[in-house]
Kinemage of the C-alpha trace (Angstrom):
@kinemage 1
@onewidth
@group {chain A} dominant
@subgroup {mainchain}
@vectorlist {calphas} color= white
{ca unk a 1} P 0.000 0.000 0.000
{ca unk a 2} L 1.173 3.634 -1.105
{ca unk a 3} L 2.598 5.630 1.821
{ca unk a 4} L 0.090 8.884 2.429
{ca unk a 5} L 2.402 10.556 5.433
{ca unk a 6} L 5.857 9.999 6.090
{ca unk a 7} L 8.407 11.611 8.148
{ca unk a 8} L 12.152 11.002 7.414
{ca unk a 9} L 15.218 11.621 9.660
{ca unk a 10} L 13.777 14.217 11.081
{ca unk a 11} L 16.064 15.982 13.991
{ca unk a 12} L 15.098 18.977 16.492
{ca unk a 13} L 17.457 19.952 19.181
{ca unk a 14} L 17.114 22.843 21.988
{ca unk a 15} L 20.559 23.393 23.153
{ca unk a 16} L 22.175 20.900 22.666
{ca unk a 17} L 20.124 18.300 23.190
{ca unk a 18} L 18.483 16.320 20.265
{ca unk a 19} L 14.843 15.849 21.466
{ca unk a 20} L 13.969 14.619 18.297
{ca unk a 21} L 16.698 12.745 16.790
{ca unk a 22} L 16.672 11.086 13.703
{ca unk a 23} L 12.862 10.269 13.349
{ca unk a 24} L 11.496 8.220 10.553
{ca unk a 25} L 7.933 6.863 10.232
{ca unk a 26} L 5.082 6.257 7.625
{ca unk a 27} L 1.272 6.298 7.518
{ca unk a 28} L -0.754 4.379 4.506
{ca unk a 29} L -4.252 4.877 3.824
{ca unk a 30} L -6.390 3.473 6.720
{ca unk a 31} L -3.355 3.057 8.896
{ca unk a 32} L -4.330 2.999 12.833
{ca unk a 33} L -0.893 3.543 14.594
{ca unk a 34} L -0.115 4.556 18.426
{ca unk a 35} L 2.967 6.971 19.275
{ca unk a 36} L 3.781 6.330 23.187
{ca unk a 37} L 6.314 6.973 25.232
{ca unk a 38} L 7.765 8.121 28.474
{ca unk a 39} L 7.121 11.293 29.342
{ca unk a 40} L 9.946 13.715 27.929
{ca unk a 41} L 10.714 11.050 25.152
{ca unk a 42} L 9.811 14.153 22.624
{ca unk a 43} L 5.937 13.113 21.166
{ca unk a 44} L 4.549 16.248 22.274
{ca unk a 45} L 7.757 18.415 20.054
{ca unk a 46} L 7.219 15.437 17.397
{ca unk a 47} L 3.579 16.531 16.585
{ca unk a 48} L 4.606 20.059 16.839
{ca unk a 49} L 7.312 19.267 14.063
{ca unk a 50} L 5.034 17.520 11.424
{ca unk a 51} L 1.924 19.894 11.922
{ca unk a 52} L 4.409 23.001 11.044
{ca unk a 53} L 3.961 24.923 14.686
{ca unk a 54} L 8.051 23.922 14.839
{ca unk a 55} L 10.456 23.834 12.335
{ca unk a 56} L 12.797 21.381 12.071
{ca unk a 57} L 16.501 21.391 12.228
{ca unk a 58} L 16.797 18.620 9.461
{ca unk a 59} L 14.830 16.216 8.189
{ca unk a 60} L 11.554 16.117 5.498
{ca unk a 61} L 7.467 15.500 6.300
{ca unk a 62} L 5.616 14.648 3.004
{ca unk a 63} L 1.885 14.330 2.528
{ca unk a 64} L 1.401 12.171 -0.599
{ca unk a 65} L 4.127 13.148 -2.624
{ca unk a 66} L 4.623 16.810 -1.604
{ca unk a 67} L 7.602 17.875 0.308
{ca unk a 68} L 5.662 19.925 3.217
{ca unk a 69} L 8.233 20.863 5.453
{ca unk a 70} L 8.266 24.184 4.713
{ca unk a 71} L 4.477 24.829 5.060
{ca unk a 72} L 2.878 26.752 7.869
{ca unk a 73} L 0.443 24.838 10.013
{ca unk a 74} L -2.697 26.189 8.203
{ca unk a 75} L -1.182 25.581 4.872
{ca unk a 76} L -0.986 21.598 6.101
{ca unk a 77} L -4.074 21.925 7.202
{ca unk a 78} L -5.403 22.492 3.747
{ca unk a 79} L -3.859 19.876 2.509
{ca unk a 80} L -5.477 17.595 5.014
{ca unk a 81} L -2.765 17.323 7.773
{ca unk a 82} L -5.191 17.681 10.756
{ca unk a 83} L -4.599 17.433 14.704
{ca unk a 84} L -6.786 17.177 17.912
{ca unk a 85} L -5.038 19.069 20.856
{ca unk a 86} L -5.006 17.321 24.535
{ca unk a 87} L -6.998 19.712 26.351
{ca unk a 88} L -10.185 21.355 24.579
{ca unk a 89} L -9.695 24.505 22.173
{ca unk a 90} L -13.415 25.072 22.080
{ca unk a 91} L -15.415 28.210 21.899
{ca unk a 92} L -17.544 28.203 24.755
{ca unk a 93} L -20.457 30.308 23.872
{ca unk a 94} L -20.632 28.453 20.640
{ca unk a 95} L -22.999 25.349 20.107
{ca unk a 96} L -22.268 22.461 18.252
{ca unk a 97} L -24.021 23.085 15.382
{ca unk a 98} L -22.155 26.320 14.897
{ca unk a 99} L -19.053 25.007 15.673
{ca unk a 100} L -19.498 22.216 12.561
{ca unk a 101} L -20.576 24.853 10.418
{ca unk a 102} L -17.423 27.033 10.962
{ca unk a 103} L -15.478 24.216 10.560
{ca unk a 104} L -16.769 23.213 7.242
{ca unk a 105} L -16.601 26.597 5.823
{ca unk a 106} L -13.163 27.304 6.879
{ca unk a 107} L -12.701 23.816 4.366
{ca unk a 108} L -14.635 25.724 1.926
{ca unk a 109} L -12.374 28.734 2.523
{ca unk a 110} L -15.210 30.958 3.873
{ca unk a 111} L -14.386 31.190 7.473
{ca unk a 112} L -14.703 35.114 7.305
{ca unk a 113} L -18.181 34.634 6.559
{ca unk a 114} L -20.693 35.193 9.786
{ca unk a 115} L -21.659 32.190 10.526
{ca unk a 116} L -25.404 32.942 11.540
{ca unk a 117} L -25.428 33.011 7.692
{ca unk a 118} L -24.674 29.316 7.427
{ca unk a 119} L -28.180 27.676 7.892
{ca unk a 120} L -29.646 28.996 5.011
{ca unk a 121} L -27.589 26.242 3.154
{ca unk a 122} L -28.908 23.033 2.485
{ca unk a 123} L -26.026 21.141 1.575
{ca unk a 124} L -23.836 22.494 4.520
{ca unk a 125} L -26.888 21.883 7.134
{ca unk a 126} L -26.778 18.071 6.063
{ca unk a 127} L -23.605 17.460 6.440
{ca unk a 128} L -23.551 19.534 9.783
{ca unk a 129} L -26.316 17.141 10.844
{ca unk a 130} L -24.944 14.318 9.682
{ca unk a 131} L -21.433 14.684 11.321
{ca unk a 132} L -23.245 15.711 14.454
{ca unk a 133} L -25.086 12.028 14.459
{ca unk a 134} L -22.323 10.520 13.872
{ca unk a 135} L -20.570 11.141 17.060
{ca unk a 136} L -23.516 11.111 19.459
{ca unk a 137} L -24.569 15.049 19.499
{ca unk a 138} L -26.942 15.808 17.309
{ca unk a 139} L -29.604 16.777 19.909
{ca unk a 140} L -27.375 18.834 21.238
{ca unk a 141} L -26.829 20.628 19.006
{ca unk a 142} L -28.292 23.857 19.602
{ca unk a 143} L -26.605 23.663 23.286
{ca unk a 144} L -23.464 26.153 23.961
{ca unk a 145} L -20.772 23.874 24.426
{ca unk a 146} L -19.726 24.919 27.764
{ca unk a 147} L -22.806 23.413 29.068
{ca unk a 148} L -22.361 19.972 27.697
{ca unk a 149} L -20.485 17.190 29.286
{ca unk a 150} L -16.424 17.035 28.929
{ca unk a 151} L -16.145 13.994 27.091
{ca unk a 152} L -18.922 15.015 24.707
{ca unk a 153} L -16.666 18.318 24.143
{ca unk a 154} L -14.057 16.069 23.377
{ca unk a 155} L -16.061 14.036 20.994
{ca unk a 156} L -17.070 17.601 19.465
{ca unk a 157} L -13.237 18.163 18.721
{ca unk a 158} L -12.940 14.747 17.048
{ca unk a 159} L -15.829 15.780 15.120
{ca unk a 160} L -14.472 19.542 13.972
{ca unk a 161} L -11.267 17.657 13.284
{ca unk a 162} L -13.500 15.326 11.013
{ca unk a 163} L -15.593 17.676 9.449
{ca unk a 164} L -12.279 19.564 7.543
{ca unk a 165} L -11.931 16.041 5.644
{ca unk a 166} L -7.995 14.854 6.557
{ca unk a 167} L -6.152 12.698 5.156
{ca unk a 168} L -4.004 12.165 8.305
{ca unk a 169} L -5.400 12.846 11.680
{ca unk a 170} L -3.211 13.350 14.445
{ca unk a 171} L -5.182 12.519 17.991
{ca unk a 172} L -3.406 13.590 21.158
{ca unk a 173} L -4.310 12.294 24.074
{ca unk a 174} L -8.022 12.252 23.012
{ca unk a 175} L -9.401 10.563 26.007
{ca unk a 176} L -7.234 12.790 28.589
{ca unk a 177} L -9.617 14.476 31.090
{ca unk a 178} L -12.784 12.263 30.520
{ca unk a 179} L -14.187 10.079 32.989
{ca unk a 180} L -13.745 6.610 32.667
{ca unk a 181} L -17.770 6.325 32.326
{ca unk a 182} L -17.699 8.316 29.337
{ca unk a 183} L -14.303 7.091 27.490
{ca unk a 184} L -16.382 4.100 25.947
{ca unk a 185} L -17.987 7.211 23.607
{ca unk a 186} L -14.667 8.229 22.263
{ca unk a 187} L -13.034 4.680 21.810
{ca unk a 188} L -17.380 4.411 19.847
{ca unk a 189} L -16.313 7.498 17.951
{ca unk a 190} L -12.931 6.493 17.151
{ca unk a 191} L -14.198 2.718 15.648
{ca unk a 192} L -16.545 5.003 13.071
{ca unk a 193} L -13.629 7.118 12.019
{ca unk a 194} L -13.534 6.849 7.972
{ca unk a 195} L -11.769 3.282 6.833
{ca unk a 196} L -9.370 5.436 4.775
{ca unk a 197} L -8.480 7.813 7.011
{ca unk a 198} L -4.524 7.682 8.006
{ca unk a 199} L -4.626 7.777 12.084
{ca unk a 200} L -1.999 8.827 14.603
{ca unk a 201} L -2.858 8.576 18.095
{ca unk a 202} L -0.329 9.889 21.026
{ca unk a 203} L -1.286 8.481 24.298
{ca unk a 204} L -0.663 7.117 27.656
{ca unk a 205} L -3.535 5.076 28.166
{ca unk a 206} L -2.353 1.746 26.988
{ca unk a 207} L -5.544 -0.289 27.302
{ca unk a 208} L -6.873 2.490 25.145
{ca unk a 209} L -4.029 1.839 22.470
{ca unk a 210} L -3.903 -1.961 22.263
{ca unk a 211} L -7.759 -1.600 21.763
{ca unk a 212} L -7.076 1.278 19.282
{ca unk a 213} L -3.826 0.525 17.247
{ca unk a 214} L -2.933 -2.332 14.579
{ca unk a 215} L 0.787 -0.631 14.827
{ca unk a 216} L 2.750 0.694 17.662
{ca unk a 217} L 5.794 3.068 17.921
{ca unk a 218} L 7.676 3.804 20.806
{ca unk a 219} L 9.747 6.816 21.377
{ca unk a 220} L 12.227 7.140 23.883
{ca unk a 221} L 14.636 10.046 24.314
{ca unk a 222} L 13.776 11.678 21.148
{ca unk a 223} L 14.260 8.402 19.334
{ca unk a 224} L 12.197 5.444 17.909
{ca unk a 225} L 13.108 2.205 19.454
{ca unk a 226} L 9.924 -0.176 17.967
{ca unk a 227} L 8.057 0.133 15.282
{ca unk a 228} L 5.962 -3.090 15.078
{ca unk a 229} L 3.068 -4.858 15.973
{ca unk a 230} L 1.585 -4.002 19.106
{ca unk a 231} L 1.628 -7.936 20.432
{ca unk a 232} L 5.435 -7.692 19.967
{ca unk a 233} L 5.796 -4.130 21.798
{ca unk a 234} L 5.576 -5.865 25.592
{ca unk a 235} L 8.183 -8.610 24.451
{ca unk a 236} L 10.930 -6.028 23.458
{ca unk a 237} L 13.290 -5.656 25.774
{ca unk a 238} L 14.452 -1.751 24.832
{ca unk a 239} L 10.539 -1.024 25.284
{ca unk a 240} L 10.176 -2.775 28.531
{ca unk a 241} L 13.259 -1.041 29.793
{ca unk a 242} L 12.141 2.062 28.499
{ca unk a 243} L 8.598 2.936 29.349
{ca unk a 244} L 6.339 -0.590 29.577
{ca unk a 245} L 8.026 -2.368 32.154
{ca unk a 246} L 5.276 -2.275 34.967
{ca unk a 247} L 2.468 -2.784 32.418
{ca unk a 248} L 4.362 -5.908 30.683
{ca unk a 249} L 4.345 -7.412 33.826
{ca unk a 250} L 0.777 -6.637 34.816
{ca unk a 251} L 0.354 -8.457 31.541
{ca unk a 252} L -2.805 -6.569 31.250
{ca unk a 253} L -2.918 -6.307 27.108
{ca unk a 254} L -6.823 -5.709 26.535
């Protein structure tokens, strides 16, 4: 299968020290793939580095076939290079609906438009609704989202995230903050994600990922040290060493 995001030797350092060093992966069409490791092992200044919000010391990020390192974040975006942050970047006093709406006109390249103009579109209401139903929120969607529940919030990110059509979606952390009663929506929400769709997902939660990922990388001290299957990421030594040890041993893989 045709690679659709890869990153090669990709280096960052902040004085001195390489935090990412040396970094090669790649994403296919459809690809489900975790990015853990301890923390400091450089996944938060990795995302930073492929979504454009840090440049790079050396090294290339391609989307396809184009060369995007030089891009600025919103010009990735464009070009379907999307990411969910760990904490909520919501507007409040906006519902839903509106949120959806802004979402998919910014895709259309009318975000300056007001949005109270949006509903007089047919087409854009659908899909607005439709999105919406698809992750659990349609009847709320008229509700300011400061007033619905955290992990539906979180579901609404997922949603915007969805709604400006990637091709690669990077997911950090997307469960972090939700109770556990409510992660069972998310890990719903993330099953239903297009079968197409080229998925990154940085997290702690390992339950979550061996649920979640058909491939696993581990980064440790800036540096990948597996890049496999996640039943062979509790055998590896390096791994266990590095970051899994207690969880390996629980021997806990759900």
């Amino acid at each position: 299968m045709s690679t659709l995001f890869e990153v090669r030797n990709l280096r960052k350092n902040f004085g001195g020290l390489a935090v990412t060093n040396d970094v090669s992966i790649g994403l296919a069409p459809g690809d489900r793939v975790a990015l853990i490791g301890p923390n400091g092992a450089g996944k938060t200044t990795f995302v930073n580095l492929v979504t454009g919000n840090l440049k790079p010391d050396s090294g290339n990020v391609f989307l396809g076939n184009e060369d995007i390192t030089t891009l600025r974040a919103a010009e990735r975006v464009r070009r379907g290079l999307i990411r969910s942050f760990q904490v909520t970047r919501l507007f409040l006093d906006m519902t839903p609906e509106e949120h959806v709406a802004l979402a998919i006109l910014q895709r259309e390249g009318q975000a300056g438009r007001v949005v109270g103009h949006y509903s007089g579109r047919p087409a854009l209401m659908q899909e607005v609704r439709e999105i919406l139903h698809q992750f659990g929120l349609l009847e709320l969607s008229n509700i300011k989202a400061q007033e619905i529940a955290y992990g539906q919030q979180r579901l609404l990110e997922i949603a915007l995230a969805l709604a400006l059509r990637p091709k690669v979606l990077l997911l950090d952390e997307p469960a972090a903050g939700v109770p556990q009663s409510e992660t069972a929506r998310i890990e719903a929400a993330l099953k239903r994600l297009p079968a197409d769709l080229a998925v990154l997902m940085i997290d702690h939660d390992m339950d979550l990922v061996f649920r979640f990922a058909k491939r696993v990388i581990v980064l440790a001290a800036g540096t990948v040290i597996f890049d496999g299957l996640p039943k062979d990421v509790i055998a590896d030594a390096r791994v266990r060493e590095a970051y899994l040890g207690n969880y390996a041993d629980a021997g806990s893989v759900a």
